[in-house]
C-alpha positions as CSV (number, residue, x, y, z in Angstrom):
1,X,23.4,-198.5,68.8
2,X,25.4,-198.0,65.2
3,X,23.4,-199.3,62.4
4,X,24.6,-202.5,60.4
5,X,27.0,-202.2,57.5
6,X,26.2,-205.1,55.7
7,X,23.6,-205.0,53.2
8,X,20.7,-207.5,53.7
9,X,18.1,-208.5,51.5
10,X,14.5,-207.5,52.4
11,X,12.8,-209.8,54.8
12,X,10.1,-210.0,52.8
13,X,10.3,-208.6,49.0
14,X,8.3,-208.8,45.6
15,X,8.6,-212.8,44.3
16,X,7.1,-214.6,41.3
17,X,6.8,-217.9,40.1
18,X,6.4,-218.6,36.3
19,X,5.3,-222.1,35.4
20,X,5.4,-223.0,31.7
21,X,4.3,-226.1,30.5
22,X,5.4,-228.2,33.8
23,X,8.7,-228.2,32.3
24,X,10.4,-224.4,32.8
25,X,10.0,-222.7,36.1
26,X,11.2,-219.4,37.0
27,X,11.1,-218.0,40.1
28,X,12.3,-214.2,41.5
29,X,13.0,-213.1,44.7
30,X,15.6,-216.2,45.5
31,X,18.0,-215.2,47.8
32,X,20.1,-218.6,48.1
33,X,19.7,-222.1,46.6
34,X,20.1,-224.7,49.7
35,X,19.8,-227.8,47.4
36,X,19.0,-229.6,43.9
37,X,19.3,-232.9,42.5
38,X,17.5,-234.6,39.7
39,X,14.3,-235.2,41.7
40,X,14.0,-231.9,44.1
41,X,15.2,-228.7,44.6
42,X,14.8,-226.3,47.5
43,X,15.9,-222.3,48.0
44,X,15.2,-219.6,49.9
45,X,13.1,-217.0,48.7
46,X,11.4,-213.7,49.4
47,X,7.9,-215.7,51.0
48,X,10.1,-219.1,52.9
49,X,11.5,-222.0,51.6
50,X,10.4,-223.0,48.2
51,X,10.5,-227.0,47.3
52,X,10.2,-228.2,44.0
53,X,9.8,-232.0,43.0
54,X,10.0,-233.9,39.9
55,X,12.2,-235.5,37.6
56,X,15.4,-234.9,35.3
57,X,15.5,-231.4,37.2
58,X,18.2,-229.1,36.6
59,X,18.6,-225.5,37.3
60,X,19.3,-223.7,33.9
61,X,19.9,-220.3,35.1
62,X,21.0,-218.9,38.8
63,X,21.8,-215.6,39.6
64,X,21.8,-214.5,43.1
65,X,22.4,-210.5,42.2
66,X,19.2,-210.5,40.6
67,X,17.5,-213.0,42.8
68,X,16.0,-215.3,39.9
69,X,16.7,-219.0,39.4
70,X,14.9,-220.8,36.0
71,X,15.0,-225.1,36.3
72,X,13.8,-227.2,33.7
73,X,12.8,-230.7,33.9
74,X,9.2,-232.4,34.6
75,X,7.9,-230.2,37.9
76,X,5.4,-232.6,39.8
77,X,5.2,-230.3,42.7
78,X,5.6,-226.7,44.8
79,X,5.5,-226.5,48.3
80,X,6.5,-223.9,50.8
81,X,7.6,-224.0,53.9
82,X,7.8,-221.2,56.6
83,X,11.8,-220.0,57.5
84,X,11.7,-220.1,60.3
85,X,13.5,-222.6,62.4
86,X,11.8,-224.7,64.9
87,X,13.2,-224.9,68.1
88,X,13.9,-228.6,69.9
């Protein structure tokens, strides 16, 4: 079996949130964003799915080569959810 060209990020890698205030978040290890509008935002990170939720959100700062995403607005809440897909 030949080993895989393609470079993949780590399953599971070094990730950080940094809350200031409740209205700047930044958060490392992103590898993609899957959604965002005013009130929520999801991506995928390092650790699973990461969900924000509040108001007037808006993602200042994405950069997939370095993994780190920064959204401002009011953050209400963080959830996370596991990656993996449930089958049915």
């Amino acid at each position: 079996m030949e080993p895989k060209s393609e470079k993949t990020p780590p399953a599971a890698g070094p990730q950080n949130l940094i809350l200031e205030d409740r209205g700047r978040l930044t958060v490392t290890g992103v590898s993609r964003m899957l959604s965002c509008d005013e009130n929520a935002a999801s991506m995928e990170t390092a650790r699973g799915v990461l969900t924000l939720e509040g108001r007037q959100l808006s993602v200042s700062t994405l950069s997939l080569e370095t993994g780190e995403v920064r959204v401002t607005g009011q953050i209400d809440a963080l959830s996370y959810a596991d990656t993996a897909a449930s089958g049915g």
